[in-house]
N, C-alpha and C positions, 0 to 999 in steps of 0.2 A: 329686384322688384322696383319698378319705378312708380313714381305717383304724378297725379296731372298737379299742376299749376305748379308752384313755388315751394320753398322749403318754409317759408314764412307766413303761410295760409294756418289762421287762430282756430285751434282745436280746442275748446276749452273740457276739462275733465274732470268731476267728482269723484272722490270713493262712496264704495253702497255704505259705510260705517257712519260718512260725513251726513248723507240723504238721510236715513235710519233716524241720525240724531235730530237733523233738522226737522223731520217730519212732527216728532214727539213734541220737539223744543217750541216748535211755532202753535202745538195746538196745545202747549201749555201755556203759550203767551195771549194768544185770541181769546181763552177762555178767563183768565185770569186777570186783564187787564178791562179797559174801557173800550177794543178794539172789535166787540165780539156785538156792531150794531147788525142786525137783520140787514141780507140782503146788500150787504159792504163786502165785496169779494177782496180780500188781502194776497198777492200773489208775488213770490220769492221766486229768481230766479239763484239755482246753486252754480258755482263753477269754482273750479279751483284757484287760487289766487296765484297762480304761476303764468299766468301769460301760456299757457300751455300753443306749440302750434304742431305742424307736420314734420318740421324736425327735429325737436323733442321727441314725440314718437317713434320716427326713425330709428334714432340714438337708440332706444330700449329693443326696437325689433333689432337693431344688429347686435346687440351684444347679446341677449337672450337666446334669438334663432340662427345666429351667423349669417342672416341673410344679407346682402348686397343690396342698399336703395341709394335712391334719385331720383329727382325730379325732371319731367320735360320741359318744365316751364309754361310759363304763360301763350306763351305766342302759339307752340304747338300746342298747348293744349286747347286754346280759342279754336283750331284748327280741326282737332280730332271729334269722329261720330261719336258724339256721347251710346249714342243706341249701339252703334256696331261695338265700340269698346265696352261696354256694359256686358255685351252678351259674349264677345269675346275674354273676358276676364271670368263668365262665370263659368265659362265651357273650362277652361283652362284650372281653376281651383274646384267645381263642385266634384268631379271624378274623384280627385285623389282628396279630397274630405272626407268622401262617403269611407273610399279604402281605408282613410286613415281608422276613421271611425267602426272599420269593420273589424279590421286587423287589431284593435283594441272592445272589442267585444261591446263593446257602446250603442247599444239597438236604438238608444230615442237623445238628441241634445239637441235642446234650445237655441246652440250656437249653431251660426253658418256663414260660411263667407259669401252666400250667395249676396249681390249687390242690383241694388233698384238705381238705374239710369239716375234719379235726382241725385244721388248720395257723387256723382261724378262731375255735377256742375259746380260751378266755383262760389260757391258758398260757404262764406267763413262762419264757421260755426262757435264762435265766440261772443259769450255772456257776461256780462258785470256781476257776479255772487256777493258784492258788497248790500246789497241794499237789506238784506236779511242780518247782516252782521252790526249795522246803524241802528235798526229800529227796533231787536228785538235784544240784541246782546249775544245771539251765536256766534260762536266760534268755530271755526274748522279743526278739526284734529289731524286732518288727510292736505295741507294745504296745497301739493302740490304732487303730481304725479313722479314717481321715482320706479327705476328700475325693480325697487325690493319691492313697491306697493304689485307692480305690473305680477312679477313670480308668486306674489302672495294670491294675485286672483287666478294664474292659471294652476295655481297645486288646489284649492279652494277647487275647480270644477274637475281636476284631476279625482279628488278626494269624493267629488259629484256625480263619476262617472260619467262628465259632459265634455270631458277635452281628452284627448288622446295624450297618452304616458311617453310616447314616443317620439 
């Protein structure tokens, strides 16, 4: 499986435990403090404090899946039809999702590898999560993405009936 641009394109990533917490935590803070004026929108961005990028990820897809990745790089990837490879990547994964999905008795899941053309242009998708941890006193518990958190979310949709067993 290869991916476009670099190994060092910023992916940054939360756990839903960390969100969950921060949600509660910030609207016990807005309300409880001097922070809570009419009309003053307060707005946190979460990310994990790992510097998280595409090859971090990687690292957990091949130990997890056994799959094979790499990156094209830059240059070809400047080069490649975001639109042709979009549609070419979905042609290629939506088939054997739906089979996987069949062949494990899974009539309705949320998830899908289907891919919208933006999610393929080079967009680092990396957030500073500190400014929530300065002003209100949250803490992460999930700080950084790990292989055991990864296995812990696909037995969690396993247990959902949204991911295949297989």
């Amino acid at each position: 499986m290869n991916f476009l641009w670099s190994s060092d394109l910023k992916i940054n990533t939360v756990h839903v435990h960390d969100v969950i917490r921060a949600v509660w935590h910030t609207a016990n803070w807005y309300v409880s403090s001097d922070n809570s004026q009419p009309g003053t929108p307060v707005i946190f961005n979460l990310a994990d404090q790992n510097n998280t990028d595409q090859e971090a990820i990687c690292t957990h897809i091949r130990t997890i899946f056994g799959i094979k990745t790499g990156f094209v790089g830059d240059a070809l990837s400047e080069f490649s039809k975001i639109e042709e490879a979009t549609e070419d990547t979905n042609d290629m994964h939506m088939g054997p999702w739906a089979e996987l999905l069949k062949m494990n008795q899974i009539k309705n899941s949320p998830l899908t590898p289907f891919l919208d053309k933006e999610l393929l242009c080079k967009n680092a998708l990396s957030l500073d999560g500190t400014k929530i941890t300065v002003s209100t006193g949250f803490t992460y518990e999930h700080p950084q993405l790990t292989e055991d958190s990864l296995r812990e979310i696909i037995t969690d949709f396993q247990e959902m009936n949204i991911w295949p067993r297989d």
